[in-house]
C-alpha positions as CSV (number, residue, x, y, z in Angstrom):
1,X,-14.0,7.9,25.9
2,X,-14.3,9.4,29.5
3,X,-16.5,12.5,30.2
4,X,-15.5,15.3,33.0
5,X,-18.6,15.8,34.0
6,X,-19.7,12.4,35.1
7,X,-16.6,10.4,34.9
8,X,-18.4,7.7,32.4
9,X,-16.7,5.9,30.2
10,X,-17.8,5.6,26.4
11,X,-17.5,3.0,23.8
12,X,-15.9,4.8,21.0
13,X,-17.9,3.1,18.4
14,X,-21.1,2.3,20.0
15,X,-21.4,5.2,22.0
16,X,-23.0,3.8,24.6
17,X,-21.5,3.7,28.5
18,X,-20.2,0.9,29.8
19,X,-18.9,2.2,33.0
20,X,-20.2,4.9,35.6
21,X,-22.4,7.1,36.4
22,X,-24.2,7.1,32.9
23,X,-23.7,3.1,32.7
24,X,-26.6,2.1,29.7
25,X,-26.9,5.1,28.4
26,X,-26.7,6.0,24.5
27,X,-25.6,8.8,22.8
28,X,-27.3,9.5,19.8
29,X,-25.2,9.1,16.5
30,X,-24.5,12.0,14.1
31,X,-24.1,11.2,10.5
32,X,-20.8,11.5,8.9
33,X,-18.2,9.9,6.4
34,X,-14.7,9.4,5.7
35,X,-13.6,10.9,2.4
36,X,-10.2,12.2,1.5
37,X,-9.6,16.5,1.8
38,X,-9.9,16.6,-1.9
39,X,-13.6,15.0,-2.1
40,X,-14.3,17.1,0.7
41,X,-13.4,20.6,-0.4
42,X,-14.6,20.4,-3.6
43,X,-18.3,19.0,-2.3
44,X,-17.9,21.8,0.0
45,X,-15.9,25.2,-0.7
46,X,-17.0,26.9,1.6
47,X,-16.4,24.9,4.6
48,X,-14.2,25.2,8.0
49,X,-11.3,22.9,8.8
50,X,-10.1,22.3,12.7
51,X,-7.3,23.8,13.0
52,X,-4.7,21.8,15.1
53,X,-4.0,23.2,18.6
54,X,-0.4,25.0,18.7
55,X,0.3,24.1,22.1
56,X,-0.2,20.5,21.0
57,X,1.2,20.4,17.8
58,X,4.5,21.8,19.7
59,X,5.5,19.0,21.8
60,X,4.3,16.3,19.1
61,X,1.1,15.2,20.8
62,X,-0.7,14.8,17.5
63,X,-0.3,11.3,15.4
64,X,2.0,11.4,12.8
65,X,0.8,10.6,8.8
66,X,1.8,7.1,9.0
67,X,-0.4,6.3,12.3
68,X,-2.7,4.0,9.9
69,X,0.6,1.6,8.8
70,X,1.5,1.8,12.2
71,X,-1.2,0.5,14.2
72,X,-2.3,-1.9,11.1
73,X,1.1,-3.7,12.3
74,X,-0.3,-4.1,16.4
75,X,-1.8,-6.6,18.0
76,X,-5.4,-7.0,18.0
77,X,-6.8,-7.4,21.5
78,X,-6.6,-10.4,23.3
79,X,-10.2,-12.9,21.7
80,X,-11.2,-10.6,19.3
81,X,-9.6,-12.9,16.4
82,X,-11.5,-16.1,16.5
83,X,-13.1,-14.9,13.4
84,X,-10.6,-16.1,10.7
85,X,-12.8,-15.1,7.9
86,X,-10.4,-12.3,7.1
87,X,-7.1,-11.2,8.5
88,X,-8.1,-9.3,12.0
89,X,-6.9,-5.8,10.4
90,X,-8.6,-6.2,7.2
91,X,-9.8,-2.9,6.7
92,X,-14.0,-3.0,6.1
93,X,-16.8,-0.7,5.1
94,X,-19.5,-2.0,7.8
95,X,-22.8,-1.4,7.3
96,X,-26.0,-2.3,9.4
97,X,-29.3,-1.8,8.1
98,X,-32.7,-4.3,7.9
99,X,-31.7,-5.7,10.8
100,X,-28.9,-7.3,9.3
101,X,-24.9,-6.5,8.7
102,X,-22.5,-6.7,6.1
103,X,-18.5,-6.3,5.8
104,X,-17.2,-4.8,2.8
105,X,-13.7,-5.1,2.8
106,X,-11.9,-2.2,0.7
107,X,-9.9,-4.3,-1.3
108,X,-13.2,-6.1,-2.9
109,X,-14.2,-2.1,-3.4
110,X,-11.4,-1.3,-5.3
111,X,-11.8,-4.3,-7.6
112,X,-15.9,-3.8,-8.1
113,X,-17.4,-0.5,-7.4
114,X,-20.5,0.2,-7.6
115,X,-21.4,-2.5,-5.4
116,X,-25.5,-3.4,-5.9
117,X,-27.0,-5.6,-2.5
118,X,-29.6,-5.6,-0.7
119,X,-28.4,-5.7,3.5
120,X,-31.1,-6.9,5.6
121,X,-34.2,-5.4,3.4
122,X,-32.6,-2.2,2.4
123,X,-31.3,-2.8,-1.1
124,X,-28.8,-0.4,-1.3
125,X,-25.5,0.9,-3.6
126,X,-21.7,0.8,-2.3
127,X,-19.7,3.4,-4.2
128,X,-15.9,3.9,-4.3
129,X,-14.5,7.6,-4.5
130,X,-12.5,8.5,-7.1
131,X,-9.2,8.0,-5.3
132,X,-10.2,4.8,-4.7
133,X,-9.9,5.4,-1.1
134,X,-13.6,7.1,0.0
135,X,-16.7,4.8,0.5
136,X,-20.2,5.6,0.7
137,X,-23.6,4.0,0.4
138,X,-26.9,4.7,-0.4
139,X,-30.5,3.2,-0.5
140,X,-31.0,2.7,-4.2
141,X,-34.8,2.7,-4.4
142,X,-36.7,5.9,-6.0
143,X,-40.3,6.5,-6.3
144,X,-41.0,2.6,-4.7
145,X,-38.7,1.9,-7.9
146,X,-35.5,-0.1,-7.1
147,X,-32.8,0.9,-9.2
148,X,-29.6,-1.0,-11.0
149,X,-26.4,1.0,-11.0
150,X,-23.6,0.7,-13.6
151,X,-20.2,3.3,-13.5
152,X,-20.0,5.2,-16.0
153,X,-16.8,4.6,-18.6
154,X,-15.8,8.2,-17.7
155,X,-14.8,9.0,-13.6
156,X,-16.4,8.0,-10.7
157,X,-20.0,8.6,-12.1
158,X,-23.0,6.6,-12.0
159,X,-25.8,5.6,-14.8
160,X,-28.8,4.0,-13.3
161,X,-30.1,1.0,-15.7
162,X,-34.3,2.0,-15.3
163,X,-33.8,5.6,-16.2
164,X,-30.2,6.0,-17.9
165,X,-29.8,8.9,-15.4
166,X,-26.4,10.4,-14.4
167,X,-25.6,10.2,-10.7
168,X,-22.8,11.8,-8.9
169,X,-20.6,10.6,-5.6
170,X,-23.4,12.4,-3.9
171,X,-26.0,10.6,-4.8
172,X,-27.5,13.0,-6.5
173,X,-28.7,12.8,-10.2
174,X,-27.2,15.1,-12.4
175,X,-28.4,14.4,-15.9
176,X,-31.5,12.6,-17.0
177,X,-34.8,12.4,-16.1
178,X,-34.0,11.8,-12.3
179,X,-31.9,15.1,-12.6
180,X,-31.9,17.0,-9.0
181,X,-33.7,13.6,-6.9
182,X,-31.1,12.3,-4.2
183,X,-30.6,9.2,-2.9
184,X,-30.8,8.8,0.9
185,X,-27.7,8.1,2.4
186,X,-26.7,4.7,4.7
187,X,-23.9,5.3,7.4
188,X,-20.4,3.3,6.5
189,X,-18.4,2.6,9.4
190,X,-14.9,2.1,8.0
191,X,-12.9,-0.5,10.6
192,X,-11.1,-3.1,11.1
193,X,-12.4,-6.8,10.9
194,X,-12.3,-7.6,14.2
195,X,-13.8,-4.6,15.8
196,X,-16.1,-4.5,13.4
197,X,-17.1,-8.3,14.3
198,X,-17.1,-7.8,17.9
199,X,-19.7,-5.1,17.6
200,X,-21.8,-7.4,15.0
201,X,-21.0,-10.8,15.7
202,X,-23.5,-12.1,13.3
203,X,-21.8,-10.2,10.2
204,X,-21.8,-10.9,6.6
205,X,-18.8,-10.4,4.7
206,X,-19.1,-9.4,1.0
207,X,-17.8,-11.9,-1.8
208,X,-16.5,-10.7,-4.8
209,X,-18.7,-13.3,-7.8
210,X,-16.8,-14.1,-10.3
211,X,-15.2,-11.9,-13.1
């Protein structure tokens, strides 16, 4: 990313500038996830969607629905796939926390959610959305207490094994006697595996045990 006003150029991920002005600099991160419209209007009914630009929209500036399939098929750039852990575009959850980083890759999500682990010294809980699509993660300790999670045989919901309370996509308790306690949410950068890797070298990637 370039800014007008200094002419710096921005890591997209990192934030931080690499070129400039403004070279060293951070920009401070602002929370946010990736979950499908659906998830999102229905956690949220009341709230305002971007409307694209006319102007733009007219002389087909904007990426098309299949941008994803289409840029999954590019070439990753040049040394970023020494890592042949995974396939470079594997798509991952990253997260960093404790010091420590861990690659979840969506396909191991899909076949095991929740997820329980502990990344660095945060023990935490990955979740799949119900259309199987939309990840987030949460620190799973309440009260000091950490806590075991189990999906419930019914939807996307979550029972917690030291209380037998009923947790939402949230992260909120809904039923039990956590009801209305939230758990504190851990930033997932979806990506793929080799810009994922080039930002944490040192990276973890999550197993799937044995079924």
């Amino acid at each position: 990313m370039r800014d007008e006003e200094t002419g710096t150029w921005w890591q997209q991920v990192s934030g931080k500038a690499i070129h400039g002005p403004l070279q060293g600099r951070q920009l401070k991160a602002v929370f946010h996830d990736e979950i499908s419209f659906g998830i999102w209007k229905r956690e949220q009914p009341q709230g305002r969607v971007l409307k694209p630009d006319e102007k733009i929209a007219a002389t087909e500036q904007y990426e098309g629905a299949d941008w994803e399939t289409r840029v999954g098929r590019m070439r990753v750039v040049e040394g970023t796939d020494v890592d042949q852990r995974l396939p470079p575009r594997t798509l991952v959850m990253g997260i960093a926390a404790g010091g420590k980083s861990i690659a979840y890759p969506l396909s191991a999500l899909q076949k095991q959610s929740p997820i329980i682990d502990l990344v660095g010294i945060v023990p935490i809980v990955v979740v799949l959305g119900e259309d199987k699509r939309s990840v987030r993660a949460f620190e799973r300790t309440v009260d000091g207490r950490r806590l075991e999670f189990f999906q419930k045989p019914e939807g996307v919901q979550l029972i917690d094994a030291e209380s037998g309370s009923t947790w939402n996509f949230e992260g909120k308790a809904i039923a039990g006697p956590l009801a209305g306690r939230q758990l504190k949410k851990v930033f997932v950068l979806e990506d793929y595996w080799f810009d994922w890797r080039l930002y944490h070298p040192d990276t973890a990637i999550y197993e799937l045990g044995p079924r």
